[in-house]
C-alpha positions as CSV (number, residue, x, y, z in Angstrom):
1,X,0.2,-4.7,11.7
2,X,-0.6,-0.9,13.4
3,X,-0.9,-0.1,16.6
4,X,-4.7,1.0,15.3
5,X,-6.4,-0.9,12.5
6,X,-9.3,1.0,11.6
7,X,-12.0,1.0,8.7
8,X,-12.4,4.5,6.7
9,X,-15.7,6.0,4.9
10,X,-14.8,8.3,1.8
11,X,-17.9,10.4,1.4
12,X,-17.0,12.8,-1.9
13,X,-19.4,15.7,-2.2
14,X,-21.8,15.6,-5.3
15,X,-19.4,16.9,-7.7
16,X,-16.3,14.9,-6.1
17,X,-14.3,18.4,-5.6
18,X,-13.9,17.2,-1.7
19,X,-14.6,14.8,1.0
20,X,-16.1,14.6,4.2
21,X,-13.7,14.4,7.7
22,X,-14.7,14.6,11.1
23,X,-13.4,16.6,14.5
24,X,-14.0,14.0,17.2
25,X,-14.2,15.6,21.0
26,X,-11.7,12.9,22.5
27,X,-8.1,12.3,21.7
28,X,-6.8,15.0,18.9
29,X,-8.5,18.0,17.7
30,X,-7.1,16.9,14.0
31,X,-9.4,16.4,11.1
32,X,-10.1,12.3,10.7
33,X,-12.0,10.1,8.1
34,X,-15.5,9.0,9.6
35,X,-15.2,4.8,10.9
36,X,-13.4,3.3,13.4
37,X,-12.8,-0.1,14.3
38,X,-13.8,-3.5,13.8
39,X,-15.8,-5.4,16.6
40,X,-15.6,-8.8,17.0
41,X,-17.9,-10.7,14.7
42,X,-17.9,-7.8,12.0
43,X,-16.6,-7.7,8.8
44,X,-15.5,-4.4,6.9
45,X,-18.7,-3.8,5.9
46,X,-20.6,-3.7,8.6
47,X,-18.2,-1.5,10.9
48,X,-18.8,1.0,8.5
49,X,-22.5,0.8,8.6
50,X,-22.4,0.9,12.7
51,X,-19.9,3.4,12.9
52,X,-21.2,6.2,10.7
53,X,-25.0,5.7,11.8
54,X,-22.9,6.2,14.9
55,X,-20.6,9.0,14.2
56,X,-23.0,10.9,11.4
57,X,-26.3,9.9,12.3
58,X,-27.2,8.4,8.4
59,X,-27.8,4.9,7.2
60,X,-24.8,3.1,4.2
61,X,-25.9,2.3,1.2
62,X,-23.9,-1.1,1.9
63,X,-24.1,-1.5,-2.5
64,X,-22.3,1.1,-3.2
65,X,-19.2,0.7,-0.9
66,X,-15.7,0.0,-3.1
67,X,-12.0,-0.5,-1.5
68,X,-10.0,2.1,-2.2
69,X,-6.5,1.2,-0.6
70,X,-4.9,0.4,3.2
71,X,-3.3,3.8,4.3
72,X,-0.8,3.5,7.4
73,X,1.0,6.6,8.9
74,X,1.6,8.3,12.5
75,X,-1.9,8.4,14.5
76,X,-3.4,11.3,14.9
77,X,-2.9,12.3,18.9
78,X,-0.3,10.3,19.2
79,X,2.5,10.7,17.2
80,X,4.7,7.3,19.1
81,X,1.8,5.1,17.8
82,X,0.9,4.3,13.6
83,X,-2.8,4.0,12.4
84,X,-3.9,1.5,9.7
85,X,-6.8,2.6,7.8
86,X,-8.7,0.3,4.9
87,X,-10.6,2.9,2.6
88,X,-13.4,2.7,1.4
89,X,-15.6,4.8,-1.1
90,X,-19.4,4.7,-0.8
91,X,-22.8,6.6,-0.5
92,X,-25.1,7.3,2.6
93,X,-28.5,7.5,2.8
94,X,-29.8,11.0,4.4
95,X,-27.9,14.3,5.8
96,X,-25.6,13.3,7.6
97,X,-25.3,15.5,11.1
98,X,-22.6,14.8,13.9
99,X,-23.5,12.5,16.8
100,X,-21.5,10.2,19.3
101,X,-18.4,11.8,19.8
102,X,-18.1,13.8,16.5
103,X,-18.2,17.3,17.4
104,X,-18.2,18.6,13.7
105,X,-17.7,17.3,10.6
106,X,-15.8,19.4,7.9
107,X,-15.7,19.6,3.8
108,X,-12.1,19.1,2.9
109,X,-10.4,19.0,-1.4
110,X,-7.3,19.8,-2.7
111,X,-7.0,23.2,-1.6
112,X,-6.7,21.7,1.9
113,X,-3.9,19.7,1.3
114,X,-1.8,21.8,4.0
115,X,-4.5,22.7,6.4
116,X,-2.6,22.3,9.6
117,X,-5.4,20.8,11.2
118,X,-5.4,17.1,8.7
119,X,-4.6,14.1,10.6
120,X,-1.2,13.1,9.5
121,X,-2.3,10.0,7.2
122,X,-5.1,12.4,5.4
123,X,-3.0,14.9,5.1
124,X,0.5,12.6,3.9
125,X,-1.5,9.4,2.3
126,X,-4.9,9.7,1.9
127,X,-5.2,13.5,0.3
128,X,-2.5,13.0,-2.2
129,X,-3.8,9.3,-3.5
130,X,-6.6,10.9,-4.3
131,X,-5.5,13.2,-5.9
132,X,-3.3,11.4,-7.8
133,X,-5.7,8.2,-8.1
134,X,-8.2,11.3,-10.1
135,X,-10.8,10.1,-7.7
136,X,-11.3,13.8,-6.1
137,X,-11.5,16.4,-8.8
């Protein structure tokens, strides 16, 4: 098991050409998928509904969510520790604007695929499975 076990949103853009990460004002300044973790009590599901009406200020369509895959690499702002993150694909409902401790949120596709600013498991598991998987265009 990682060091952090987290749960992931994949929000694709309407014509599925990128995806939605967020710069959070606390531990690293690199670009993360929008979750967080389980609290006791919760299931996958409904950390993801909590954490991005906490993070982007928007309601989950809870129907639409679909697992993607469990992603593990080095964690971003702290390279001696390993992040676990289950993925998951889904919809909101709204605009979604940053709130909590997202400072921004930023539009990321293929072309980013070396941005130097991509958390270490976007940028070496997440961005290339997608890619690969055809699920961003």
């Amino acid at each position: 098991m990682a060091y952090f076990n987290k749960i992931g949103l994949l929000y694709l853009n309407d014509d599925q050409s990128k995806f939605l990460v967020c710069e959070k004002d606390n531990f690293t300044s690199d670009f993360i998928m929008p979750g967080g973790q389980v609290d006791d009590g919760e299931n996958n599901e409904e950390c993801l509904v909590r954490e991005i009406k906490e993070e982007l200020d928007v309601d989950m369509d809870k129907t639409s969510l679909i697992f993607i895959k469990e992603y593990v690499d080095v964690a971003a702002g702290d390279p001696t520790k390993d992040v676990s993150i289950k993925l998951y694909e889904g919809k909101i409902i709204g605009e979604p604007k940053p709130s909590a401790e997202i400072i921004k949120f930023h539009w990321v596709g293929k072309d980013d695929l070396f941005h130097p600013r991509l958390s270490p498991i976007v940028k070496n598991r997440i961005l290339p499975d997608l890619i690969a998987k055809k699920i961003l265009k």
